[in-house]
C-alpha positions as CSV (number, residue, x, y, z in Angstrom):
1,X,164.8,351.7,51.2
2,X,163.5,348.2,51.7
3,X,163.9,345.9,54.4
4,X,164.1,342.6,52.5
5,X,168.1,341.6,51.5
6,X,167.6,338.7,48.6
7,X,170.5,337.2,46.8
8,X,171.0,334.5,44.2
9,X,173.8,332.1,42.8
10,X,173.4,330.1,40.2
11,X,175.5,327.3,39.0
12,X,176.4,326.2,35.3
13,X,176.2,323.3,33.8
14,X,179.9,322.3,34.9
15,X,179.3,322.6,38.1
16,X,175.9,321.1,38.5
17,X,177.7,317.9,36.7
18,X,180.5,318.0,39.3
19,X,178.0,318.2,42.0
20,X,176.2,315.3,40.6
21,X,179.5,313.2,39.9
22,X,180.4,313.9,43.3
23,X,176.7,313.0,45.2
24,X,176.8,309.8,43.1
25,X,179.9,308.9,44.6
26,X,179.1,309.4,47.8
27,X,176.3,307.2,47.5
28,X,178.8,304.5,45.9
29,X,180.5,304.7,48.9
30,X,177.2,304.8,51.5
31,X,176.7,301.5,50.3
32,X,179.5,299.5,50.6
33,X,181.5,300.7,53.3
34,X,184.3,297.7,53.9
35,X,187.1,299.6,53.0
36,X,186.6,301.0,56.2
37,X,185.8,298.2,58.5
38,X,189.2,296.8,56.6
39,X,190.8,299.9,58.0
40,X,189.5,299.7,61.4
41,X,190.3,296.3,62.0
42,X,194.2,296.4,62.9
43,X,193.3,299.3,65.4
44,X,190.3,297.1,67.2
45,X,193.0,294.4,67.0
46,X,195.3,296.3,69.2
47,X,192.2,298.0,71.7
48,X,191.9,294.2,72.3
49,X,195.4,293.7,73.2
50,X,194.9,296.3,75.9
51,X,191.7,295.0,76.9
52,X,193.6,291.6,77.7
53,X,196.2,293.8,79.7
54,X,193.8,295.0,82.2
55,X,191.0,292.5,82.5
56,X,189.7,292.2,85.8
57,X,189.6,290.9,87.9
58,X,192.8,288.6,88.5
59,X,193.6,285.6,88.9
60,X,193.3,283.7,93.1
61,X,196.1,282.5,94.0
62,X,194.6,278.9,93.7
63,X,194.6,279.3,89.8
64,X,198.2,280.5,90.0
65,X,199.3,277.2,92.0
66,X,196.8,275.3,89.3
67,X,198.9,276.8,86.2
68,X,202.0,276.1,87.8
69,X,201.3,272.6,88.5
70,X,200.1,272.1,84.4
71,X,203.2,273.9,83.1
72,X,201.9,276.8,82.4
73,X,202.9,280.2,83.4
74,X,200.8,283.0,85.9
75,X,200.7,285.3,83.1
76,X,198.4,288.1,82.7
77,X,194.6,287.0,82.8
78,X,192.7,284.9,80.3
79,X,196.3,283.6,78.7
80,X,197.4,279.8,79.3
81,X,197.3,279.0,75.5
82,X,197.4,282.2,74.0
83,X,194.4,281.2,71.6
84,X,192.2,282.9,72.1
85,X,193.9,286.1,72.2
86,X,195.8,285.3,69.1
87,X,192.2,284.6,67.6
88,X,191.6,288.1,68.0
89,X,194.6,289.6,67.4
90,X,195.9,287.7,64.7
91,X,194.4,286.0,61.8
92,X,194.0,282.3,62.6
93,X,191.6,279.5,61.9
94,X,189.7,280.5,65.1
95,X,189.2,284.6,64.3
96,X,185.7,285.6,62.6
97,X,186.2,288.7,60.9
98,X,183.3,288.8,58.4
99,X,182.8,291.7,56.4
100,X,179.6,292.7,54.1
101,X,178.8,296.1,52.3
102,X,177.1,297.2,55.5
103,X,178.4,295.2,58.3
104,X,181.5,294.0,60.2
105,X,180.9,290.9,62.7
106,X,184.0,290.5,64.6
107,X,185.3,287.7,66.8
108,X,186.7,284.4,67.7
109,X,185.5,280.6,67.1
110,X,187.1,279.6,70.5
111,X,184.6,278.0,72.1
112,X,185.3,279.2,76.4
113,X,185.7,282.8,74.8
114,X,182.1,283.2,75.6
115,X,182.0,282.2,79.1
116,X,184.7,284.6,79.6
117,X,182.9,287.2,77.5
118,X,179.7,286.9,79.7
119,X,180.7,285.2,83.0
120,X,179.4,282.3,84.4
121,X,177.6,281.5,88.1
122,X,181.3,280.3,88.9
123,X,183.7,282.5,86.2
124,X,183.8,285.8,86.8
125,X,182.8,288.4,83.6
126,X,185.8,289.2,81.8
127,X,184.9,291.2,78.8
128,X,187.5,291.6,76.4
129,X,185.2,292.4,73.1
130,X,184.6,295.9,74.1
131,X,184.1,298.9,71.6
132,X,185.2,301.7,73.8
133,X,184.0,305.2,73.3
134,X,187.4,306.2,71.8
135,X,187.1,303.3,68.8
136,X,183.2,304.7,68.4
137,X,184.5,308.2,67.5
138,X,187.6,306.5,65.5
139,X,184.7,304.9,63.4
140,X,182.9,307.3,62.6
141,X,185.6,309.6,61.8
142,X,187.1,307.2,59.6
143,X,183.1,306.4,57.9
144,X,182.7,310.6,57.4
145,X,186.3,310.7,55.8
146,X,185.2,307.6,53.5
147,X,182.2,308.5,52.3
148,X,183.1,312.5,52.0
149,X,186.5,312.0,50.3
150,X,186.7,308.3,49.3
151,X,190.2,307.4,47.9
152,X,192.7,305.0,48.4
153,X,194.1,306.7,52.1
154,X,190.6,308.3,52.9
């Protein structure tokens, strides 16, 4: 008796088409992948929303009295106006959402968003363009799905 185990499969011609058809749609897919940056976008839309919720840190007291005296109300952190999160969590002339075959570039056109984005010598860091771990994983999920099933509800 020997020690060697071989075996062989073959496909047919059917099936090497199919596999084909399907390896060609896949790479279709690998290079234009907005469909899912177009499905990702309402979810990053409402990770934002939280973000806004628990920015920190708050507001002193001083800016309170100072939005109180201008007629506007405490509310949570880095909303007087609301445009800038409406920017990024609804579409108006200020959001940037532009999309290319490869590439999503997401945010907002109003202009302090930055200093509260990086901080300042005198304004605090208040970051509310995070991708979180959570979204990360939701990506790439939502890129394997895409690319391996394609489809209208990939």
């Amino acid at each position: 008796m020997s020690d060697l185990f071989s075996m062989s499969a073959s496909l047919g011609k059917g099936q090497i088409d199919l596999v084909n058809k399907r390896l060609e749609n896949m790479m279709k897919r690998v290079s234009d992948i907005r469909p899912v940056f177009m499905k990702v976008e309402p979810q990053y839309k409402k990770d934002i929303q939280k973000q806004f919720q628990t920015i920190r840190p708050g507001l002193k007291a001083s800016t309170i009295e100072n939005r109180r005296r201008k007629g506007f109300a405490a509310g949570p952190v880095l909303v007087r106006t609301g445009a800038l999160i409406n920017s990024l969590t609804k579409r108006t002339s200020d959001t940037i959402s532009i999309m290319t075959p490869k590439m999503w570039m997401y945010g907002t056109r109003v202009k302090y968003g930055i200093f509260h984005q990086l901080g300042t010598r005198k304004l605090p860091k208040r970051a509310f363009l995070i991708m979180t771990a959570k979204f990360r994983r939701y990506i790439v999920k939502t890129t394997k799905k895409y690319i391996l099933q394609g489809g209208s509800g990939f």
